[in-house]
C-alpha positions as a Markdown table, in Angstrom:
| # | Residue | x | y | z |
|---|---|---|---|---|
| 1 | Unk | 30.3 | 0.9 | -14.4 |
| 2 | Unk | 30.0 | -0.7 | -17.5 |
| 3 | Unk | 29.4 | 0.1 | -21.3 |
| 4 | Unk | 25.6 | -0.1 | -21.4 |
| 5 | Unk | 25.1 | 1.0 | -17.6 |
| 6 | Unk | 26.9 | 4.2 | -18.6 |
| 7 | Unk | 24.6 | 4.0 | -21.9 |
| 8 | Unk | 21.3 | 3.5 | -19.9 |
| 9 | Unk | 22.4 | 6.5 | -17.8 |
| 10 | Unk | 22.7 | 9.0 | -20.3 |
| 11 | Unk | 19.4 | 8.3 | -21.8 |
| 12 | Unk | 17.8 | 9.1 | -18.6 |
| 13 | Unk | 20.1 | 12.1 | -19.0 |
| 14 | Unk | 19.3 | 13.1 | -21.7 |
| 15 | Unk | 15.7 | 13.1 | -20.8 |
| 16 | Unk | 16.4 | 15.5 | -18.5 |
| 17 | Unk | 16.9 | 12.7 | -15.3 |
| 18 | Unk | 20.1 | 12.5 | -13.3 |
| 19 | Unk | 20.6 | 9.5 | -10.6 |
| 20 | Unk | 20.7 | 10.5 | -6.8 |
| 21 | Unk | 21.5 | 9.2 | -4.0 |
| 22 | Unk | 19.0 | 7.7 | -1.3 |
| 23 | Unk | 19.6 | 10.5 | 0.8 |
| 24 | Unk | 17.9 | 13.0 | -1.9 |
| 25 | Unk | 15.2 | 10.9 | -2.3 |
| 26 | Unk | 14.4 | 10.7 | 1.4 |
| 27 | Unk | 14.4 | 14.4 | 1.1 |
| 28 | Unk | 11.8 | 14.3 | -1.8 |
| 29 | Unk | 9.6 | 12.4 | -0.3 |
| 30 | Unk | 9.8 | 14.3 | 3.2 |
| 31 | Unk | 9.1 | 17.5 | 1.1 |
| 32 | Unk | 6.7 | 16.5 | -1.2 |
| 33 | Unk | 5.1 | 13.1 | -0.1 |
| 34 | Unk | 4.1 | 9.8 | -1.6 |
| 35 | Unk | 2.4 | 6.3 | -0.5 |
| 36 | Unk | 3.5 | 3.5 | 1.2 |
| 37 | Unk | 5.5 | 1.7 | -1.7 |
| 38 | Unk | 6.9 | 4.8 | -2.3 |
| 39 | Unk | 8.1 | 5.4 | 0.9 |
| 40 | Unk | 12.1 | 5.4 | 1.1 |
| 41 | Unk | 12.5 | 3.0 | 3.8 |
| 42 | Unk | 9.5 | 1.2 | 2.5 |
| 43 | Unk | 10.7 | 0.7 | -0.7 |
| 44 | Unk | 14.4 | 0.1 | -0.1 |
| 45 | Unk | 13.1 | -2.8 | 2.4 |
| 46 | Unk | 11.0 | -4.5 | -0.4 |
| 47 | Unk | 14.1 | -3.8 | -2.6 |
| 48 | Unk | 16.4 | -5.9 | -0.4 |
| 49 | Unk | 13.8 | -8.6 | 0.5 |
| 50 | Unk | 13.5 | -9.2 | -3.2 |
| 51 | Unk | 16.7 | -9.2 | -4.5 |
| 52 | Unk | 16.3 | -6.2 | -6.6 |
| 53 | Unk | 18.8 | -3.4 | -7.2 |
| 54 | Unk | 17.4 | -0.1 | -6.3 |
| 55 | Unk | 18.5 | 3.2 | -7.4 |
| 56 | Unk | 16.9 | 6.6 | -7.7 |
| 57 | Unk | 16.6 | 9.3 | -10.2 |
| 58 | Unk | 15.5 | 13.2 | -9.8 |
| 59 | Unk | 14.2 | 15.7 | -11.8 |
| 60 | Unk | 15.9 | 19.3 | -11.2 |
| 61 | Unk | 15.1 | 23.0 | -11.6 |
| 62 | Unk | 16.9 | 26.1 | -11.5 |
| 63 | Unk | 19.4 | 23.4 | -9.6 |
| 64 | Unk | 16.3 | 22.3 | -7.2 |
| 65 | Unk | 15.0 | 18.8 | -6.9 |
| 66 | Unk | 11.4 | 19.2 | -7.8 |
| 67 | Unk | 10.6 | 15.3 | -8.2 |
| 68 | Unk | 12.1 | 11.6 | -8.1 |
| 69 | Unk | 11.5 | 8.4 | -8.8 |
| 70 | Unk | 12.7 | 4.7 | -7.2 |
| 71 | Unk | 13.6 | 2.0 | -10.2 |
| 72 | Unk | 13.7 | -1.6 | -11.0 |
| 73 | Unk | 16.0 | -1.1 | -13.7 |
| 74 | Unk | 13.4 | 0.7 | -16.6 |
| 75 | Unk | 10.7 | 0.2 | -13.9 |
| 76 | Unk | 9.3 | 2.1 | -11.4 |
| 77 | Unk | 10.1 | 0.1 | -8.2 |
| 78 | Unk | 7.4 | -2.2 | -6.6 |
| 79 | Unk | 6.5 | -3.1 | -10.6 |
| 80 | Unk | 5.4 | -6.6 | -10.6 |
| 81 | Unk | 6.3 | -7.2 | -14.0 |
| 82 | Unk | 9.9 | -6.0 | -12.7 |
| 83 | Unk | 10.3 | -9.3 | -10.2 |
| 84 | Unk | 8.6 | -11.8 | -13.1 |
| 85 | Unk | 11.1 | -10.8 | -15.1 |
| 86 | Unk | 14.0 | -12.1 | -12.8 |
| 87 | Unk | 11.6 | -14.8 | -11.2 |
| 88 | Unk | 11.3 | -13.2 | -8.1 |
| 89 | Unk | 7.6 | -12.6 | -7.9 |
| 90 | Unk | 7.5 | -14.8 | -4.9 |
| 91 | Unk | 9.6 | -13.5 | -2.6 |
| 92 | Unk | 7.1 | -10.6 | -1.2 |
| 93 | Unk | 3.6 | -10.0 | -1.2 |
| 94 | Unk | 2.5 | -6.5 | -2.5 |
| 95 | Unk | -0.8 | -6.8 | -3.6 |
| 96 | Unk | -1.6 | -3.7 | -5.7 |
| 97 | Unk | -0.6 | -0.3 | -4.0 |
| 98 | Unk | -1.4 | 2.7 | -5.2 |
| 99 | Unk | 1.5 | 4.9 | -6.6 |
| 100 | Unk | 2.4 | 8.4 | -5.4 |
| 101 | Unk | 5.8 | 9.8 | -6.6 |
| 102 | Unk | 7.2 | 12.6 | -4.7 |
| 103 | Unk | 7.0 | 15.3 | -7.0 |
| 104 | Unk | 7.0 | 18.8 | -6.4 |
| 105 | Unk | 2.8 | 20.4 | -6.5 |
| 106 | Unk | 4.2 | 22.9 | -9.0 |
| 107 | Unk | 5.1 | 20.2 | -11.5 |
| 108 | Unk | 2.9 | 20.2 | -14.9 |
| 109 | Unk | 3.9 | 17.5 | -17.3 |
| 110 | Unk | 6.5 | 16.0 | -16.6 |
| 111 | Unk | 8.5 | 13.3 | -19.0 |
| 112 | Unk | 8.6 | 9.7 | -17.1 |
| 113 | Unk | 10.1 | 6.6 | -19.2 |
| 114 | Unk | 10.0 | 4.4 | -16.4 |
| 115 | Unk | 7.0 | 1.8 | -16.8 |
| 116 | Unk | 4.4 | 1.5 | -14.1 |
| 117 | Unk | 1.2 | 0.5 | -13.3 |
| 118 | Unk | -1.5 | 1.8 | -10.5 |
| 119 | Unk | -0.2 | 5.1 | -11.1 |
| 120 | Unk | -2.4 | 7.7 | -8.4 |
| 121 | Unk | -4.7 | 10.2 | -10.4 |
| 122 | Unk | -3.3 | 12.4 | -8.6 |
| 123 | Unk | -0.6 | 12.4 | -11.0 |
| 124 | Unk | -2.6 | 13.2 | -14.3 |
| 125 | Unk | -1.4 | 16.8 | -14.8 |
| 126 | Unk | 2.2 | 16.0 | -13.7 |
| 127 | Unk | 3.0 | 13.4 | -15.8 |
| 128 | Unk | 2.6 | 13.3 | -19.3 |
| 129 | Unk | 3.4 | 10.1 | -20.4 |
| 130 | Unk | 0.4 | 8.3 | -18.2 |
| 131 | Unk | -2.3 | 6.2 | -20.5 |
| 132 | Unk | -5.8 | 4.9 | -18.4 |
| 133 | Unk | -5.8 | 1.4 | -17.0 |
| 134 | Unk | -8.4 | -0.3 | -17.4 |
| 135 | Unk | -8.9 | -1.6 | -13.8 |
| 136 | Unk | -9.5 | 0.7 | -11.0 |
| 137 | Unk | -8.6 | 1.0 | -7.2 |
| 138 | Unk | -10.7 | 1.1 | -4.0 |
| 139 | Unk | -10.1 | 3.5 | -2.0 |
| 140 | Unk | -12.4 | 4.1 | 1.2 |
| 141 | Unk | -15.3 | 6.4 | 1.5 |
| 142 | Unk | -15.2 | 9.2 | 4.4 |
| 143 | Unk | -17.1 | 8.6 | 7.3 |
| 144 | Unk | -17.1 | 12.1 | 8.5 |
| 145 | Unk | -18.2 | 13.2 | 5.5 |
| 146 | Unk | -21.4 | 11.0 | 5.6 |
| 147 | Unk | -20.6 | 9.4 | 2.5 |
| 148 | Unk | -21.7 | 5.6 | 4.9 |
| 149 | Unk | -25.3 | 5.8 | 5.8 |
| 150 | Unk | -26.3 | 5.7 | 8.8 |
| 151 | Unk | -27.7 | 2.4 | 8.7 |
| 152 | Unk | -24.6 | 1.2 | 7.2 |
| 153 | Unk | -22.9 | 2.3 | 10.1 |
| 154 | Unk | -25.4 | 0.9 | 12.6 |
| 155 | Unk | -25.4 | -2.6 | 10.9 |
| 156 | Unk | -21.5 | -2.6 | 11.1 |
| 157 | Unk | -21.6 | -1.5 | 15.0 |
| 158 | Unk | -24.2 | -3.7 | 15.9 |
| 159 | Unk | -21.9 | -6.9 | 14.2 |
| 160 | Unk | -19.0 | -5.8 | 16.6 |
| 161 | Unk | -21.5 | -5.5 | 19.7 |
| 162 | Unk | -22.9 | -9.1 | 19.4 |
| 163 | Unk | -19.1 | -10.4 | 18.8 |
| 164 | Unk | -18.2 | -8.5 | 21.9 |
| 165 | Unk | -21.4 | -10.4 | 23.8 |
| 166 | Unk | -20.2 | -13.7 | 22.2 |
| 167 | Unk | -16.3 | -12.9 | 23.7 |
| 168 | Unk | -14.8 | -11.2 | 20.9 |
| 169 | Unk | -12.0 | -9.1 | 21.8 |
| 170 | Unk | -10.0 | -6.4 | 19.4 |
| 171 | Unk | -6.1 | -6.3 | 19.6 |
| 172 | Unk | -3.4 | -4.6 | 18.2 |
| 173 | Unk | -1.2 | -6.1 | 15.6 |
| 174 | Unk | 2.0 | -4.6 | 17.0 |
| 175 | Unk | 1.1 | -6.3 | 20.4 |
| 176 | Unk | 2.3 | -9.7 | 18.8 |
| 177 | Unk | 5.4 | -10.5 | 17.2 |
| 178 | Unk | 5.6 | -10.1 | 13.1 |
| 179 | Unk | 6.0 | -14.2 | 13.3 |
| 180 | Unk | 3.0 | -14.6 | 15.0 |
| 181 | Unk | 0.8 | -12.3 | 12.6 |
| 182 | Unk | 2.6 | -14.1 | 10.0 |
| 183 | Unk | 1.3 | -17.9 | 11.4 |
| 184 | Unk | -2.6 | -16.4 | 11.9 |
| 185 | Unk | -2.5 | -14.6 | 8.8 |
| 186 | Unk | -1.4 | -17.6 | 6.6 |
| 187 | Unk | -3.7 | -19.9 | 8.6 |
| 188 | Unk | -6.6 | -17.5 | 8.4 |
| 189 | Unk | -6.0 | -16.8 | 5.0 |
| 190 | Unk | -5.9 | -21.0 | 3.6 |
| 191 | Unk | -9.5 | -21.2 | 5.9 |
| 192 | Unk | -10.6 | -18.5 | 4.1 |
| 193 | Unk | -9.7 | -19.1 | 0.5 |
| 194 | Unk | -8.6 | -22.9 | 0.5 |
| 195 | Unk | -5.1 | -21.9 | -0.6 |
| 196 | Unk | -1.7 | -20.5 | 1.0 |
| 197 | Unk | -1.2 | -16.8 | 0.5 |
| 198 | Unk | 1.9 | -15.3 | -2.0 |
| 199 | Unk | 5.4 | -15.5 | -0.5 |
| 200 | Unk | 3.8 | -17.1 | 2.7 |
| 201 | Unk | 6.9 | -19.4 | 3.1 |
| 202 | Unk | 8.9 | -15.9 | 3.8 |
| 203 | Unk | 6.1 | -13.8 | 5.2 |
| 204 | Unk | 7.4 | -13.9 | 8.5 |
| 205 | Unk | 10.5 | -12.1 | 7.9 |
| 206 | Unk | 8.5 | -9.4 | 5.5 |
| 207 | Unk | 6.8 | -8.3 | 8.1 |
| 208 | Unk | 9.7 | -8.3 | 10.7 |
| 209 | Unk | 11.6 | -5.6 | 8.1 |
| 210 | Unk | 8.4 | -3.9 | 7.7 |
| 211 | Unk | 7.1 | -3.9 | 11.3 |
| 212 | Unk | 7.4 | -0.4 | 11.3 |
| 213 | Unk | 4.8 | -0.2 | 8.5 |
| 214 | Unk | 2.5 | -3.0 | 9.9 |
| 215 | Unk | -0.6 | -1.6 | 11.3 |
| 216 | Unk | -4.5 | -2.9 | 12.2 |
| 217 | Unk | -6.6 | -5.1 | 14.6 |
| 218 | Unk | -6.7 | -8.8 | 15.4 |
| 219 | Unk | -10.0 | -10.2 | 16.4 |
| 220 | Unk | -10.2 | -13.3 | 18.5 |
| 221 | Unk | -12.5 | -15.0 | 19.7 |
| 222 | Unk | -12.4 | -16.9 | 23.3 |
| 223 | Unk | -8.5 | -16.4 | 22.8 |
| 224 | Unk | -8.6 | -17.9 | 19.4 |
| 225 | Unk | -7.9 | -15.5 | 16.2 |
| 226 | Unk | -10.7 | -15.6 | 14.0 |
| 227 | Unk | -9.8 | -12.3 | 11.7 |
| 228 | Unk | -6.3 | -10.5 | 10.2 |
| 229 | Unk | -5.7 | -8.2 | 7.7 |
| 230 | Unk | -2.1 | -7.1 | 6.3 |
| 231 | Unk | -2.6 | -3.4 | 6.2 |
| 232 | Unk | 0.6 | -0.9 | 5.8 |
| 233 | Unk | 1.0 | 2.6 | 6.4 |
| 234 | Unk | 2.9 | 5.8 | 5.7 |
| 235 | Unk | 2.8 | 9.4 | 6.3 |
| 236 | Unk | 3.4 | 12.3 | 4.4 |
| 237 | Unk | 3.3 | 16.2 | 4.6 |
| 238 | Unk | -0.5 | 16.7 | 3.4 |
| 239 | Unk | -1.6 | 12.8 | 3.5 |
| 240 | Unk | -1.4 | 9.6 | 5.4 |
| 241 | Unk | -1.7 | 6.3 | 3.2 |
| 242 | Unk | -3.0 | 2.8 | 4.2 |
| 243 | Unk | -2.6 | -0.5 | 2.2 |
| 244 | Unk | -4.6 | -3.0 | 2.9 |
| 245 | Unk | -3.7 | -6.2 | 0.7 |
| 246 | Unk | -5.7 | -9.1 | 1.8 |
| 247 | Unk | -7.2 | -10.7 | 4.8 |
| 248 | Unk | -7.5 | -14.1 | 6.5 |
| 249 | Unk | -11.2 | -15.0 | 8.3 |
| 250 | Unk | -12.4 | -18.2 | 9.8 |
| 251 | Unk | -15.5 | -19.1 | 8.2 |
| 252 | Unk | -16.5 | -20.9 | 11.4 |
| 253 | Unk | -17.8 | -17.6 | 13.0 |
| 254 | Unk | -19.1 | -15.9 | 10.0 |
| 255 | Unk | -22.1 | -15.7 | 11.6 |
| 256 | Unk | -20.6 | -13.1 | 13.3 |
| 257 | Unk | -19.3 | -11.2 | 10.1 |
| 258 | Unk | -16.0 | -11.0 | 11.7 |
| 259 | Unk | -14.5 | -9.5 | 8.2 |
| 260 | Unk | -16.9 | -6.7 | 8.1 |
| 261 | Unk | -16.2 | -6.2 | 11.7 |
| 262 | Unk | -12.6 | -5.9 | 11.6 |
| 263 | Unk | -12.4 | -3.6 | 8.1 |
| 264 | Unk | -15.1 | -1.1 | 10.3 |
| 265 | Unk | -12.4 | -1.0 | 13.3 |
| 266 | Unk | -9.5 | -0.8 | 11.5 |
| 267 | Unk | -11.0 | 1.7 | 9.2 |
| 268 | Unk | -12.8 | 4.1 | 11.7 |
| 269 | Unk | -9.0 | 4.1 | 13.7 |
| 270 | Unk | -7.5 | 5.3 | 10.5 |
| 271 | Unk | -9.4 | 8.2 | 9.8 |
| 272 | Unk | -9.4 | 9.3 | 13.7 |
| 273 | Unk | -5.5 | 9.6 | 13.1 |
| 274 | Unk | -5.5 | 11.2 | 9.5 |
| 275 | Unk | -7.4 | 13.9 | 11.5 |
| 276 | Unk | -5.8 | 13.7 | 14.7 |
| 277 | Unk | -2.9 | 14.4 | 12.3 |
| 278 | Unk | -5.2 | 17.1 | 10.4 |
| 279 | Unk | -4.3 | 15.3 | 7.4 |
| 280 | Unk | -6.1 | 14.1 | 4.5 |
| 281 | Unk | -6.3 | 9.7 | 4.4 |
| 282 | Unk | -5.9 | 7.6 | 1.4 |
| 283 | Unk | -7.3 | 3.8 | 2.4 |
| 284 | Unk | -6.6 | 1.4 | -0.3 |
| 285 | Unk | -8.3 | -1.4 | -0.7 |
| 286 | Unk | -6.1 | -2.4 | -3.6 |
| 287 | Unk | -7.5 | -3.4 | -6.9 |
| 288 | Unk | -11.5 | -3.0 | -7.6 |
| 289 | Unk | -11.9 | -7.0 | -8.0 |
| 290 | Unk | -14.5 | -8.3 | -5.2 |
| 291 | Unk | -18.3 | -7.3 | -4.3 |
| 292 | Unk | -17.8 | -6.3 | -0.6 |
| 293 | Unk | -15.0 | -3.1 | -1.8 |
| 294 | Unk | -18.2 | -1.2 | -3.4 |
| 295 | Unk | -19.6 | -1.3 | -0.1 |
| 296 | Unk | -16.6 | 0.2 | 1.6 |
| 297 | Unk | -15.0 | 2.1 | -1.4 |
| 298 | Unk | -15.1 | 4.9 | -4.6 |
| 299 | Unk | -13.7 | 3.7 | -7.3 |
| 300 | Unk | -10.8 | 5.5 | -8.6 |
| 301 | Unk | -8.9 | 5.8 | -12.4 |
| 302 | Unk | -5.8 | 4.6 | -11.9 |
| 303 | Unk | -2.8 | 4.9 | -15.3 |
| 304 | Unk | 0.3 | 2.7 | -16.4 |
| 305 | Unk | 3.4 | 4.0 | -18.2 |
């Protein structure tokens, strides 16, 4: 270890933060929970597909670990800014995820240096260093709670019954290979928006090292896919999060809204297992920046460090 590396580490020292090993930090999040970037294997995954040094650092009381943190050096891992800095934004796609830390329920204002952005509000009486963003994230209503009409949901049924009448069919992502999701999601997506998606050239083998994450519905139509979304997953003790970051939809068949079809079936299949699980679910629809996330979504505060 070098001069400044042992400088850099007794700052964080100082500050009351020690570095731990992954091992700890699996047992953080285990204990306490987080969200899908956030997630040990998760994160350590993105780490290594990007080219960025990961290490962890914990907060301990009364010699308990009672929170922890992954890093891009002074970032908190998954920062964006983090892989501009070494020109490595394009070598994954994260869209915007939503960050959890696993921190202990007990924990009340808690010192964090490491900068960050789309920091949860569920954070904002554990940490004390978090300032408001000024953008928000979407996170999806509850249906059993009645917060979609019932005419909402009868508009979004009745789109999947005449695609079903017209030969749509619903599969399951993990039915195809990652490479395959890969080729109908980049298509899908340059049909839909008239440009490649980020980090397409190696979006095959992100999604092979995060199968295990990878989640949701195809829709085809007459053996042809007309709708994908990337959507991610992780559980924790009291909460299951979902990520969806983008989607790819032939425009051919919007006549059959076959976007609006596949968010209903992939979101109605998320919170039957958040209560199979008799869990509370967090669906993300990333950042608040398009029309159709107010139908589907509250808006919620998110805060940078």
């Amino acid at each position: 270890m070098n001069v400044l590396d042992c400088q850099w580490l007794n700052r964080w020292h100082a500050r009351g933060w020690q570095e731990i090993d992954s091992a700890a930090y699996e047992r953080a999040y285990a204990n306490f929970g987080g969200s899908v970037i956030t997630h040990p294997q998760f994160i350590a995954t993105v780490s290594t597909l990007a080219a960025m040094p990961l290490r962890y650092f914990g907060r301990f009381e009364d010699g308990k670990l009672i929170g922890a943190v992954p890093t891009w050096n002074s970032f908190i891992a998954g920062h964006k800014r983090a892989l501009k800095r070494v020109h490595h934004y394009e070598r994954v796609d994260l869209g915007n995820m939503e960050i959890i830390l696993p921190l202990a329920p007990r924990v009340c204002a808690l010192p964090l240096h490491f900068k960050g952005d789309y920091i949860s509000a569920t954070h904002i009486a554990q940490i004390k260093s978090l300032r408001s963003q000024s953008e928000t994230l979407s996170l999806l209503k509850n249906y059993s709670h009645n917060e979609f009409s019932k005419k909402f949901q009868y508009n979004r049924t009745r789109e999947w019954r005449l695609l079903e009448e017209a030969g749509g069919v619903v599969r399951e992502v993990n039915e195809f290979s990652p490479a395959d999701i890969a080729k109908w999601y980049v298509e899908l997506f340059e049909l839909r928006w008239q440009k490649k998606p980020k980090a397409y050239e190696r979006l095959a083998e992100q999604l092979e090292a995060l199968k295990d994450f990878l989640t949701g519905k195809v829709l085809f139509l007459k053996d042809r896919p007309i709708a994908i979304q990337l959507l991610f997953f992780a559980c924790s003790p009291q909460w299951i999060s979902f990520e969806f970051l983008n989607a790819g939809v032939d425009p051919d068949f919007n006549q059959y809204s076959p976007g609006s079809v596949l968010t209903f079936l992939n979101t109605q299949c998320a919170e039957n297992f958040a209560q199979e699980q008799g869990k509370q679910l967090r669906y993300s629809f990333g950042r608040s920046d398009a029309d159709y996330k107010m139908l589907w979504c509250h808006q919620a505060p998110v805060y940078r460090i």
